[in-house]
N, C-alpha and C positions, 0 to 999 in steps of 0.2 A: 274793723270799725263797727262800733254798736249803731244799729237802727233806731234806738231809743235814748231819749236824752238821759243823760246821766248814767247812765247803761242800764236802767233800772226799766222792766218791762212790766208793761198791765198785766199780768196773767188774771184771765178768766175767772170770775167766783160761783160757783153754782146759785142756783135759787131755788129753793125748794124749802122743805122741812126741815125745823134749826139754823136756815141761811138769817146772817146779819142783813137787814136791808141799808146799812152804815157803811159795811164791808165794801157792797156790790155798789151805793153811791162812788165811794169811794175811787175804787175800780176806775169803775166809769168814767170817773171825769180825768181822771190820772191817760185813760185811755182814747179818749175824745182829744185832751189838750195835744193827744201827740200824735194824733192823727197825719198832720201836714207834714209834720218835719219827717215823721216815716216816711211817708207816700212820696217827698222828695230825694227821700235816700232809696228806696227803692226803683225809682225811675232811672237813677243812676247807675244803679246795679243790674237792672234786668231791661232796661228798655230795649239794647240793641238786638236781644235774641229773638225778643215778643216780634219786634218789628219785621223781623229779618219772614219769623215763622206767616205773620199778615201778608205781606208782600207775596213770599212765596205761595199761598193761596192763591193769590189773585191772580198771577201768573201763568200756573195750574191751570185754573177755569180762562184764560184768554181773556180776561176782562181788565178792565184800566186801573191801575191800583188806587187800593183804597188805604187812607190813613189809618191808622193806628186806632187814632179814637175813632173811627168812623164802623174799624172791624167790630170793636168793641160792642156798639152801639147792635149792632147786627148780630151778633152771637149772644147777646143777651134777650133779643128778640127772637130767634131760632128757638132758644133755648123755652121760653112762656109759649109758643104757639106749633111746638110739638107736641103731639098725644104719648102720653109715657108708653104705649104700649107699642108705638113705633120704636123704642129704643129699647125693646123686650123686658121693659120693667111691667110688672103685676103685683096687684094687692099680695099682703102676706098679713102674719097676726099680729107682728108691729107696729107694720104699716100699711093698716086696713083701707085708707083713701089718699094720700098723702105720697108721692113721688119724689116732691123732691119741692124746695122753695130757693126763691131767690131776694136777699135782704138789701134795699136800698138805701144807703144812708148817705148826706150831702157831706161833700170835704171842702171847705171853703167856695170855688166857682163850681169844682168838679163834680160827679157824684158817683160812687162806687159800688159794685155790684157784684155781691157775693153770693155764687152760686153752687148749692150742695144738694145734692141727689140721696136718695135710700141708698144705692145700688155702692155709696162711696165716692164715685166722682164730684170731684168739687175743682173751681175755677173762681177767677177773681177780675172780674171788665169795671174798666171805667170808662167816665166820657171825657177822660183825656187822653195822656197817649202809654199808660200803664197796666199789665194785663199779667195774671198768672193763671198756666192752663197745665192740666194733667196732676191736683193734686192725688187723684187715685193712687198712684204710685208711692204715696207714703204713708204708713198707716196711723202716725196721729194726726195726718188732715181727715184721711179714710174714718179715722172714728169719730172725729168731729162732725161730720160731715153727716152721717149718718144718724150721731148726735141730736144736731140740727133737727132733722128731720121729725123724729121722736117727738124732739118736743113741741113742733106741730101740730101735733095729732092732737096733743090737749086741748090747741084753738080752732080746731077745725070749724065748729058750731059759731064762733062769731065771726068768722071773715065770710066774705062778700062777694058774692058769683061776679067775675066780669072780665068783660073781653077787651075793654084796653088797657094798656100798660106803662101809663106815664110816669115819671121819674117824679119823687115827690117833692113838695114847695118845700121853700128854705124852712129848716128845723125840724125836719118829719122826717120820719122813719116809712116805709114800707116794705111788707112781706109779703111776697109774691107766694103763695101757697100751690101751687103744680100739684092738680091732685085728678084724680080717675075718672069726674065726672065733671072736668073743667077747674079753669084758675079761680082760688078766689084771693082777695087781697083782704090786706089789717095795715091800716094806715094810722100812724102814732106819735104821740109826740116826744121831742129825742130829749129834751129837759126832764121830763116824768118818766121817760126810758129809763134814764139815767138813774134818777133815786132811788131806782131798784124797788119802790112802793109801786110802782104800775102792773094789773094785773098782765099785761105781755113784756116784762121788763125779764122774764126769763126767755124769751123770744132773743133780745137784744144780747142776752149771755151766750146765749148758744151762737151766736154767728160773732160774736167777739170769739171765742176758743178759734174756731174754724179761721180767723184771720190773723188771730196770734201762731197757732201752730205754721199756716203759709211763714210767715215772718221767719220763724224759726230753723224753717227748710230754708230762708233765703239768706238767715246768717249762716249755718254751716255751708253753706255755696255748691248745695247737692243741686245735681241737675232736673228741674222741676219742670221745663218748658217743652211744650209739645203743640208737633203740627194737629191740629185740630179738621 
C-alpha cells in the first residue's frame, strides 16, 4: 500500500546554490497537501507497536500508564530540557554549537515533532497517538538527520535563547535549536516556509528529507521502533 497519494512522494529538494525556489514551492505544497492522509496511514501501520513500546515504559517505572500522545508529549520535553552533554554529545568542527534540533510543524488539530541529533539519532512525536523512535538504526534517516543538523549551524546567530517550549500557533513552523549553551528557537511562517523564498525555507527542507526518509523505512516495513 503507498503512504502517498497517487503513489507519488514529495521527495526533498535542496536549497542552496543553483536551487529553483519554484522547485522547493513546489515540493512543498505537494508535501504539506499530504501530510494528513500520511499521518493516517501511518497510525495504521505503526500505531500498535509505538503503543505497545509507551505502555511498556510505564509499567517498567510502576507508574499509571500514560497515553500514547501523552508519552509523546513528554519525550519531546525530555528531549529540549536535557544538556547534550548528558547524552556524551560535544562540540566538533561541524557542529561547533548545535546538538541537535527539534522541528515543529502543525497537521491539521495535531502537531508533529521531529527530532534529529548531530550524533544521528532521530525520532518522530506527535500530540496524537503517532510516534517513530530509533531512526539511528538506518543510515538515510542517520544522514538526514545529521543533515538536519548542519544546516543549523548556518541560523544559529538568529534564533532566540529561551527556556520554554510551546508548540507553535496554527500556521507556524518552529525550530527548536538544542545547542551547548542552551535552546534557542526560530519561529516561522509555514506559507513562506513553503515558497522556498524564505531565508529558513532550507531549515524546512532539511527536516522534510528526515520525515520522508522515516516514511520510506515505514513502506519497506523494516523494523524501526524501539523502547526508548
Amino acid at each position: 500500500m503507498s503512504l502517498w497519494p497517487n503513489k507519488k512522494s514529495p521527495e526533498p529538494t535542496a536549497v542552496g546554490a543553483g536551487c529553483s525556489a519554484i522547485a522547493v514551492r513546489v515540493t512543498s505544497r505537494r508535501w504539506l497537501n499530504s501530510l494528513d492522509h500520511t499521518m493516517r496511514t501511518l497510525l495504521h501501520i505503526t500505531l500498535p507497536a509505538v503503543v505497545i513500546c509507551f505502555s511498556a515504559l510505564s509499567q517498567t517505572n510502576e507508574q499509571p500508564k500514560k497515553s500514547a500522545a501523552q508519552a509523546g508529549r513528554e519525550l519531546r520535553l525530555r528531549t529540549l530540557t536535557t544538556q547534550p552533554a548528558q547524552l556524551g554529545q560535544k562540540p566538533t568542527s561541524e557542529h561547533p554549537r548545535i546538538a541537535g534540533v527539534i522541528m515543529d510543524f502543525p497537521i491539521k488539530t495535531a502537531t508533529a515533532s521531529i527530532v534529529s541529533l548531530s550524533s544521528g539519532d532521530a525520532s518522530i512525536y506527535t500530540t496524537g497517538t503517532f510516534g517513530v523512535i530509533g531512526g539511528f538504526a538506518h543510515e538515510t534517516v542517520r544522514s538526514g538527520a545529521i543533515d538536519f543538523v548542519t544546516v543549523c549551524e548556518k541560523h544559529f546567530d538568529e534564533a532566540t535563547l529561551t527556556k520554554d517550549y510551546p508548540y507553535p500557533a496554527a500556521g507556524r513552523v518552529r525550530f527548536y535549536l538544542i545547542c551547548y549553551d542552551g535552546v534557542r528557537v526560530i519561529d516561522a511562517d509555514l506559507e513562506s516556509l513553503s515558497s522556498g523564498k524564505d531565508k529558513d525555507s532550507d531549515l524546512l527542507v532539511a527536516g522534510m528529507r528526515v520525515w520522508t526518509e522515516f516514511r520510506k523505512v515505514v513502506r519497506k516495513g523494516l523494523n524501526h521502533d524501539r523502547v526508548v
